[in-house]
C-alpha positions as CSV (number, residue, x, y, z in Angstrom):
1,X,128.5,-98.4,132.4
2,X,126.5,-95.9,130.4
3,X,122.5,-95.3,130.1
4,X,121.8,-92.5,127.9
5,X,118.1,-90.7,127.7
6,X,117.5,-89.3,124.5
7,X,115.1,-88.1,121.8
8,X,116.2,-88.5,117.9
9,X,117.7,-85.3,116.7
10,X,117.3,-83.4,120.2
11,X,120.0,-82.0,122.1
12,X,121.2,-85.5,123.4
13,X,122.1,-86.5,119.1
14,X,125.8,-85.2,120.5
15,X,126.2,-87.3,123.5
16,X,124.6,-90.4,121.6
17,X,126.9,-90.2,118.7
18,X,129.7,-89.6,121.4
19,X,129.0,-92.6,122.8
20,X,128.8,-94.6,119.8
21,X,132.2,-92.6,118.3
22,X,134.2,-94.1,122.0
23,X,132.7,-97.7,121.0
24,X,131.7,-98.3,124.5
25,X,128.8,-100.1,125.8
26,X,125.9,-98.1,127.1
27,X,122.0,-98.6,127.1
28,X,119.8,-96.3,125.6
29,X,116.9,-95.4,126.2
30,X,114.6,-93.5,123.7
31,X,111.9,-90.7,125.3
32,X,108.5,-89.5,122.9
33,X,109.1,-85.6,123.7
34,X,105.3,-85.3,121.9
35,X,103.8,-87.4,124.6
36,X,105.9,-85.8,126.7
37,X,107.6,-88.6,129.1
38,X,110.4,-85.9,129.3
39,X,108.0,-84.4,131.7
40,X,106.8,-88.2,134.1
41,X,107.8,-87.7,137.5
42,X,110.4,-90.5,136.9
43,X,112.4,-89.0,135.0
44,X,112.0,-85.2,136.7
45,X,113.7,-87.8,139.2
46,X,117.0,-87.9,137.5
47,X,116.7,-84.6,135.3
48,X,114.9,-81.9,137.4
49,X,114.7,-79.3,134.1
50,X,112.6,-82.1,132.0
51,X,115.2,-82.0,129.1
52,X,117.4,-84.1,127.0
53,X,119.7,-85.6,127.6
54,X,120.7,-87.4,130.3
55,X,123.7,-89.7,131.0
56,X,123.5,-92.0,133.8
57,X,126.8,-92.7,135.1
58,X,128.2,-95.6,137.5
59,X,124.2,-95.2,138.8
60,X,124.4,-91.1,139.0
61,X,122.1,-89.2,136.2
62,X,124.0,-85.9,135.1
63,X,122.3,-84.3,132.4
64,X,123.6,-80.7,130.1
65,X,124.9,-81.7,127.0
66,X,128.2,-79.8,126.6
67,X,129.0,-81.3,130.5
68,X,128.3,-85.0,129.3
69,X,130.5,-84.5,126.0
70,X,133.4,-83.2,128.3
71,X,133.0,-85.9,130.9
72,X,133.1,-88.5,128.2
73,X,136.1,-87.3,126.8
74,X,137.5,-86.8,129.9
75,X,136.6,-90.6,131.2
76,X,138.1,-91.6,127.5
77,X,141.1,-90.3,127.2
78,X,142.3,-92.8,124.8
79,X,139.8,-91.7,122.3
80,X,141.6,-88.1,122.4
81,X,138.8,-86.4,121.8
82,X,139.8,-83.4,124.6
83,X,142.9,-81.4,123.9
84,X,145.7,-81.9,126.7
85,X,145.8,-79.9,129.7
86,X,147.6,-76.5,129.1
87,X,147.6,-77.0,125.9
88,X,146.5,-74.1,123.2
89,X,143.9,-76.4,122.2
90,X,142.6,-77.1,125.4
91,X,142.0,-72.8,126.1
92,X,140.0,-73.0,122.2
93,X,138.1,-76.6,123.1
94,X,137.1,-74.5,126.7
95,X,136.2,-71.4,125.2
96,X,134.4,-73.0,122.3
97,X,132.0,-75.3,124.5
98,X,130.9,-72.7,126.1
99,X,130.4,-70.1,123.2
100,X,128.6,-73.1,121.6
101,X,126.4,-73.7,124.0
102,X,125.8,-70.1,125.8
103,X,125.9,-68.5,122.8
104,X,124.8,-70.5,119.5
105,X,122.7,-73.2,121.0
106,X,120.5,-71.1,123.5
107,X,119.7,-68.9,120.6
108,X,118.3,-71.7,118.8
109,X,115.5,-71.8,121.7
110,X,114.5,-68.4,120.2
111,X,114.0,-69.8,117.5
112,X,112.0,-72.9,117.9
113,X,110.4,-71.3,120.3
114,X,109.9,-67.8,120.5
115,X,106.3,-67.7,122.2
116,X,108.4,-68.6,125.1
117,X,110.3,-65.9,125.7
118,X,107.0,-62.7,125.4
119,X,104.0,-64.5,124.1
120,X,102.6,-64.8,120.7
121,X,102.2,-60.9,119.8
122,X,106.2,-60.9,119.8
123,X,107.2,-64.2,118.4
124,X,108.2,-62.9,115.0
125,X,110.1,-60.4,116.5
126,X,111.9,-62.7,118.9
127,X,112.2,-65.6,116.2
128,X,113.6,-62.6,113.8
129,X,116.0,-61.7,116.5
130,X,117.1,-65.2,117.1
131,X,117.7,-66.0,113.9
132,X,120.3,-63.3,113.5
133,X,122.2,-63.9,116.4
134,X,122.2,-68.1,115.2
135,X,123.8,-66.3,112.0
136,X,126.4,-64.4,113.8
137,X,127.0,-67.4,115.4
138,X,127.8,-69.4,112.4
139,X,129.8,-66.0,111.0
140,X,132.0,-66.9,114.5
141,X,132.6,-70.3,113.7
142,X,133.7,-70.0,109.7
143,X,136.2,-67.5,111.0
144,X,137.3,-70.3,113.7
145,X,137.1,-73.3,111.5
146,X,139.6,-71.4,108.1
147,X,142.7,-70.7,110.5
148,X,142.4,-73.8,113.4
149,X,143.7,-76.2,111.4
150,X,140.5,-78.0,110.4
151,X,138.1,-78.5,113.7
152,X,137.0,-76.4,116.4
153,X,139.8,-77.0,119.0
154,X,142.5,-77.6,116.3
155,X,143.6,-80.0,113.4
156,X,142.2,-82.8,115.8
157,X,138.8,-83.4,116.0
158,X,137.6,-83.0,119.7
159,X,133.9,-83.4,121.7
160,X,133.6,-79.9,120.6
161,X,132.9,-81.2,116.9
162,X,130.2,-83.5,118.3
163,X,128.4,-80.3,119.6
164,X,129.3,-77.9,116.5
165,X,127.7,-80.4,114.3
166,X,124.6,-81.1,116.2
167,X,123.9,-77.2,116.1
168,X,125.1,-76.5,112.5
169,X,122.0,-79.9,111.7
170,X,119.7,-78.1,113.9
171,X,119.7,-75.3,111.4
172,X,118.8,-76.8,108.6
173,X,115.4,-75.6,108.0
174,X,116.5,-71.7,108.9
175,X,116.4,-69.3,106.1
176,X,120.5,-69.4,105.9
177,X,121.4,-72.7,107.1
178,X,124.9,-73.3,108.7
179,X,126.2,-75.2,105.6
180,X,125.5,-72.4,103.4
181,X,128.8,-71.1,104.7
182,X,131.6,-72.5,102.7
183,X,134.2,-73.4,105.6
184,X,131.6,-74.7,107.6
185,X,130.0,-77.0,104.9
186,X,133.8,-78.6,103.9
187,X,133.5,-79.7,107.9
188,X,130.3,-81.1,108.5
189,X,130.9,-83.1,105.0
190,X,133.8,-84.4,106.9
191,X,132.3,-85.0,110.3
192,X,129.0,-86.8,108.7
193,X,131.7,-88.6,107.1
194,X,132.6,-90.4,110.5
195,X,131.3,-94.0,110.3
196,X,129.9,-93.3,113.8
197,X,127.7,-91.0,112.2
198,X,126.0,-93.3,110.2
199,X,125.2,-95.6,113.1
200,X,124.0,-93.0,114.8
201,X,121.5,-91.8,111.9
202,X,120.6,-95.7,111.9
203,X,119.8,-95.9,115.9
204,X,117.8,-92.9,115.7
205,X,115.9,-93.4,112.7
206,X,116.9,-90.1,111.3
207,X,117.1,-89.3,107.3
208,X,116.8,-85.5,107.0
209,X,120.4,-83.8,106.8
210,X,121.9,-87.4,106.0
């Protein structure tokens, strides 16, 4: 049903542990970003931007992470892992996907790589700028996560967990790491708690942040 394109601990980690959190059969398929296969004209065939991940569905690649979380919930609905329509949840899950990935995860390419964005003589600046803004970010989410109920959508965790979690590990090497605030660390603690998270740790080959 399901052939995922990934990279260990890149931007597809969310859909992957998705995937193995629904239990449902998929292939996957593991890309070396350093020898760059991201970049092979066969796969710029199903993902024109070169990036991870991508999610080929009943034979149709669609690739952004945030999109393939929401379509797997959406295809899973037993799983409830996507608030009901016109729910109050369902606004916050919205809202939150977004924010996460507009706001929190684009700064992180700042960050990892600021010679994109004006050339080496302003990296440090850009990288200094990024940083805050991944900060404010986290200040955001605390503020969510102590009055929701316990998860970003509500007291039920939800795809947007997936993606929260992915972002709050891809800080962990930052000066102020995500889990340094206190609300945030009680919820990753319980989200790498998830046996799926383990298998996906195992899969990947991943140890740091375990």
């Amino acid at each position: 049903m399901y052939k995922l394109y990934y990279a260990p601990g890149a931007a597809s980690l969310a859909a992957h542990w998705m995937l193995i959190e629904l239990g449902v059969p998929f292939e996957a398929v593991r890309l070396d970003l350093g020898s760059r296969q991201h970049k092979q004209p066969d796969y710029l065939k199903l993902n024109p931007n070169g990036l991870v991940p991508t999610l080929v569905v009943d034979g149709t690649p669609v690739y952004e992470c945030a999109a393939l979380l929401m379509l797997l919930a959406e295809r899973h609905p037993e799983a409830a892992l996507a608030p009901a329509l016109g729910s109050a949840e369902r606004l916050a899950y919205l809202q939150w996907m977004t924010h996460l990935t507009n706001t929190v995860q684009a700064n992180f390419r700042g960050w990892f790589h600021p010679e994109e964005i004006g050339g080496d003589e302003i990296a440090p600046r850009v990288q200094d700028f990024a940083r805050t803004q991944v900060e404010r970010g986290w200040d955001r989410l605390e503020a969510r996560l102590a009055v929701s109920g316990g998860f970003v959508a509500g007291a039920a965790p939800s795809a947007a967990d997936f993606l929260a979690t992915m972002l709050v590990r891809w800080s962990r090497n930052m000066p102020r790491p995500g889990t340094e605030w206190p609300v945030i660390r009680d919820y990753v603690a319980r989200m790498k708690a998830r046996p799926s998270f383990a298998t996906l740790y195992e899969r990947e080959g991943l140890t740091e942040w375990a």
